[in-house]
C-alpha positions in Angstrom: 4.5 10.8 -17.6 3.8 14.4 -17.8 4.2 17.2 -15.1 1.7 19.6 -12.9 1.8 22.5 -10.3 -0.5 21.0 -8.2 -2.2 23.6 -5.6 -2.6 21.2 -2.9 -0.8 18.1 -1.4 -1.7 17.4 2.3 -5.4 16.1 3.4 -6.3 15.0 6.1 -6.1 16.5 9.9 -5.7 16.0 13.9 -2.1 14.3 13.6 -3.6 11.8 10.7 -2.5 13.1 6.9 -2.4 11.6 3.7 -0.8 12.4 0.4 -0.1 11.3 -3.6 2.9 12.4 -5.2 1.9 10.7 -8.3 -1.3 9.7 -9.7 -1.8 6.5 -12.0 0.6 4.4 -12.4 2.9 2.2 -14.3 3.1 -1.3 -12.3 0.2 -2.5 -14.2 -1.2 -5.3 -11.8 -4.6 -6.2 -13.0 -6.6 -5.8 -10.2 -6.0 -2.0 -9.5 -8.8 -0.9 -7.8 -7.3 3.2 -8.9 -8.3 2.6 -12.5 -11.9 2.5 -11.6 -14.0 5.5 -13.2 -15.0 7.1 -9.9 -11.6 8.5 -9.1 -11.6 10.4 -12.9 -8.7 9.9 -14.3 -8.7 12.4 -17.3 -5.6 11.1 -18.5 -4.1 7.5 -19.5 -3.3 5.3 -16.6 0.2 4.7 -17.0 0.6 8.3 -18.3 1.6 9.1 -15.0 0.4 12.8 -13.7 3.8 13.8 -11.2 3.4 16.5 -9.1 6.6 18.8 -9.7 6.1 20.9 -6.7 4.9 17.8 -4.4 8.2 18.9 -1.9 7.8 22.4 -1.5 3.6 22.0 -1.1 4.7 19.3 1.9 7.0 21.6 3.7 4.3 24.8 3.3 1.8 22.2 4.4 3.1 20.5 7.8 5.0 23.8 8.6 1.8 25.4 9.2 0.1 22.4 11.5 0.5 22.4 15.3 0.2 18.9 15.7 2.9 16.7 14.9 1.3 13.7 13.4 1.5 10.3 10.7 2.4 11.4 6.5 0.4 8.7 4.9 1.0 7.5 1.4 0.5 4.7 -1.6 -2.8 4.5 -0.8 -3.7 5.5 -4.5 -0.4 5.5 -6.7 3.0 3.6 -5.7 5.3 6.2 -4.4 8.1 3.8 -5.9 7.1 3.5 -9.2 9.7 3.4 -11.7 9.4 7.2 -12.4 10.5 7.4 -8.8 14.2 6.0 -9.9 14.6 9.1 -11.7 12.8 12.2 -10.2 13.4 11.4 -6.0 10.1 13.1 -5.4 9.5 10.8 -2.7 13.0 11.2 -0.8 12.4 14.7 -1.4 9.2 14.3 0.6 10.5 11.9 3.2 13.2 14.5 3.8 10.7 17.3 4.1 8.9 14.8 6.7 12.1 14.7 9.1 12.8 18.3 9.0 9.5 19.1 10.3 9.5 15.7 13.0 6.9 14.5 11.4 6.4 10.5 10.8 6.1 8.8 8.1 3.4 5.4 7.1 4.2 4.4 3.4 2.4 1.8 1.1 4.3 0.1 -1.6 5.4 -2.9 -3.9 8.8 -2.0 -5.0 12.0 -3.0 -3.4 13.2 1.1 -4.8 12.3 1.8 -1.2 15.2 0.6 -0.4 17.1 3.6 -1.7 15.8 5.5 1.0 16.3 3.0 4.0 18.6 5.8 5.7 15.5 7.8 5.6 13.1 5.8 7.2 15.3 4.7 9.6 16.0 8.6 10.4 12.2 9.7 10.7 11.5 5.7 12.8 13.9 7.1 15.5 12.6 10.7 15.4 9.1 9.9 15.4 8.1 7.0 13.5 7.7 5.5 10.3 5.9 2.6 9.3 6.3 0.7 5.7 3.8 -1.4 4.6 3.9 -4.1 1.8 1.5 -5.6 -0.5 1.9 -9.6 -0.7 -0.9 -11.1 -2.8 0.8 -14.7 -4.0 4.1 -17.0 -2.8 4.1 -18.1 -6.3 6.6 -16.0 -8.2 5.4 -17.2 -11.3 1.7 -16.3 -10.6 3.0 -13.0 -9.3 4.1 -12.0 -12.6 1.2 -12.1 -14.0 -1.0 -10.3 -11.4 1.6 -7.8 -10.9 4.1 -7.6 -14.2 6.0 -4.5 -13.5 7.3 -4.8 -10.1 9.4 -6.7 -8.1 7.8 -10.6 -6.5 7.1 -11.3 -3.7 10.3 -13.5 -2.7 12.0 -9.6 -2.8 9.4 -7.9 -1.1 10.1 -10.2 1.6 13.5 -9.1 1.7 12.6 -5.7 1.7 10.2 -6.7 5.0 13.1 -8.2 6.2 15.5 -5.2 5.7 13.5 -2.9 7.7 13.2 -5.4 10.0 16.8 -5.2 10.7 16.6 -1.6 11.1 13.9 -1.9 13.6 11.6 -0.2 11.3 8.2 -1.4 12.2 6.6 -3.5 9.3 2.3 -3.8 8.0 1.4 -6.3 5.1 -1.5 -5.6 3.2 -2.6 -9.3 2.1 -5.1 -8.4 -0.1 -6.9 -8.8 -3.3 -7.2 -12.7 -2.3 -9.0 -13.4 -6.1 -11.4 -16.0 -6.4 -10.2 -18.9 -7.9 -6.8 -17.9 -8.4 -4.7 -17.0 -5.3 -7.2 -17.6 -2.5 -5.4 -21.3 -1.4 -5.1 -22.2 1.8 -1.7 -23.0 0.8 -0.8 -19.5 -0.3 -2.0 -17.3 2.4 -0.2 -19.8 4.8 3.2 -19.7 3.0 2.8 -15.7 3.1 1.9 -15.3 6.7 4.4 -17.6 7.8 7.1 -15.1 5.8 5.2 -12.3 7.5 5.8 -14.1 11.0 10.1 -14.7 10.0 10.3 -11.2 9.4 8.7 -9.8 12.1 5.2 -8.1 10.7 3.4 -5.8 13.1 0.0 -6.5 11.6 -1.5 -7.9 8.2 -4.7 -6.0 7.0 -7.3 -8.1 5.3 -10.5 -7.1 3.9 -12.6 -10.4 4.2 -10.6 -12.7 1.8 -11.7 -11.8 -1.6 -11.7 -8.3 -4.7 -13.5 -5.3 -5.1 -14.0 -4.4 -8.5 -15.9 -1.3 -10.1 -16.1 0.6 -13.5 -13.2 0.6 -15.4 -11.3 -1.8 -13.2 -13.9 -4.6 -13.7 -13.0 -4.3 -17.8 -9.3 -4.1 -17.3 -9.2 -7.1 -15.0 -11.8 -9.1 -17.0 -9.8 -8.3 -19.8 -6.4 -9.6 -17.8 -8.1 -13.0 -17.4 -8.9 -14.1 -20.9 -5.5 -13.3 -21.5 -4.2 -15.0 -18.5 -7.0 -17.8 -17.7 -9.1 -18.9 -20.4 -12.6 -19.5 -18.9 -12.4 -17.5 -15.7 -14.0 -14.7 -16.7 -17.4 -16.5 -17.2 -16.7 -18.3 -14.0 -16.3 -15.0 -12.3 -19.6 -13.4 -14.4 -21.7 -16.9 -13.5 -20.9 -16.8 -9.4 -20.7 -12.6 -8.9 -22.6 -11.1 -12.1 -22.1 -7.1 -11.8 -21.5 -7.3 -7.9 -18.9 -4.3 -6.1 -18.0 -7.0 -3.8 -16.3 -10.7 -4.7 -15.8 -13.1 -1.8 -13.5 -15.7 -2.5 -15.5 -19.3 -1.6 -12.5 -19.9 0.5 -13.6 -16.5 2.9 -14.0 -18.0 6.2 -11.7 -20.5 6.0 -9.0 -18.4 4.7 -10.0 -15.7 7.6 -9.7 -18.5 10.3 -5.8 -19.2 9.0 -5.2 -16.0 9.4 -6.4 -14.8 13.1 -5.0 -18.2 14.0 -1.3 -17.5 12.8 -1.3 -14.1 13.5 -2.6 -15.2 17.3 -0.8 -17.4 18.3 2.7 -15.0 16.6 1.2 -11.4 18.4 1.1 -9.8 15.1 -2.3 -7.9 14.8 -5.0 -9.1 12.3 -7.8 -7.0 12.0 -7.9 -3.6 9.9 -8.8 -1.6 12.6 -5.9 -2.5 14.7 -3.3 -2.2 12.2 -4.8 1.4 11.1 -4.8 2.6 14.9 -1.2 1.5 14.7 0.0 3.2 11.5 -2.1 6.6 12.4 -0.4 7.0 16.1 2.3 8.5 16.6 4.3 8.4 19.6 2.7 10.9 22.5 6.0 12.5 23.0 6.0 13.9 19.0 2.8 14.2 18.9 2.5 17.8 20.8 -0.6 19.5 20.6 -1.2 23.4 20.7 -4.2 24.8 22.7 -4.9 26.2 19.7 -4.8 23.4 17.2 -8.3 22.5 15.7 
């Protein structure tokens, strides 16, 4: 990893913000959609770029707004990544968050968010905090190979089921389904049915199937004729150079999902599960006359 002063940390506006401590990361799971060329990485991928003065940037930033609003983040790099263990960047942001009543919507993989369940739980009953989780297989040993450097999913579910007890409110992101590999009717059913024990709010869902673009399309294609012998070519016969990569399985896949999540209250589509995570509760979210 190496270190910058970053000028900026904060985007976003109108009660909905957004922000990476880190950028790249070291969890290596071979679909990351971050590596792609478009976001210009001038640096190695797992030579993790850490924003030093990430806490002090926060508290200048949400300080200045007038409206109270949602802290979004690991929508680009894991804010529990293992450099996390050491430098508490995050919990140094979450506690900026609560001083300033601000709430809180984090994306992750790692069961390190644990280490700041006291946190959450402080800025949830303050204002609000949401923590989402990436599920992508029920089989651990598949899970290993699609994401090698982070916890399975059998512990992520335990994290879910953690904040759960807490009464922190829970969003899964099930999603990349890949073609051919984890897009079963039998995994995304043994997933949601986790998601309904534990109490999910929503699962977001982009249409059952990957993305890929420069730089992440080599890096996964490479990952499969490592992994599974063949599938590249497969993947290169049915998609060719195409952005987007529907499993076959799409609509059937989609259909188990609505139903389950139906018939359990727990919303399904992305737009409900954003409107969720972006709102916070009317009496925090106080609004100057002259807030823009």
């Amino acid at each position: 990893m190496h270190f910058v002063d970053a000028k900026g940390i904060l985007t976003g506006s109108r009660g909905h913000y957004g922000m990476n401590i880190y950028r790249g990361c070291t969890h290596g799971c071979i679909y990351c959609d971050s590596r792609s060329t478009c976001y210009q990485f001038t640096h190695p991928f797992e030579d993790v770029e850490v924003k030093r003065n990430a806490p002090a940037l926060l508290d200048r930033a949400l300080r200045s707004k007038r409206r109270k609003g949602m802290v979004g983040t690991g929508a680009m790099s894991d804010p529990y990544m293992h450099c996390e263990e050491e430098l508490g960047l995050t919990r140094s942001c979450l506690e900026v968050i609560l001083k300033n009543g601000f709430g809180a919507a984090i994306q992750t993989k790692s069961d390190r968010i644990l280490r700041d369940i006291d946190l959450l739980d402080a800025i949830n009953r303050s204002a609000k905090c949401v923590v989402q989780m990436t599920l992508t297989t029920y089989d651990d040993d598949l899970c290993r190979i699609l994401e090698p450097n982070v916890c399975n999913t059998k512990r992520r579910i335990e994290v879910l089921e953690r904040m759960r007890d807490r009464g922190i409110p829970t969003v899964v992101w099930l999603t990349p389904i890949l073609p051919f590999i984890n897009d079963t009717e039998e995994n995304v059913a043994a997933i949601l049915r986790e998601c309904v024990r534990v109490g999910v709010k929503g699962v977001i869902d982009f249409g059952m199937g990957l993305t890929l673009r420069e730089g992440d399309r080599e890096y996964y294609y490479a990952a499969l004729d490592r992994h599974f012998p063949g599938m590249k070519a497969r993947y290169a016969r049915r998609y060719g150079n195409a952005y987007a990569l529907p499993s076959p399985n799409a609509k059937a896949l989609q259909d188990t999902l609505h139903r389950i999540c139906s018939d359990n209250g727990i919303l399904s589509s992305p737009e409900d599960c954003f409107r969720f995570m972006r709102e916070l509760p009317e009496r925090h979210a106080q609004m100057s006359m002259f807030d823009l």
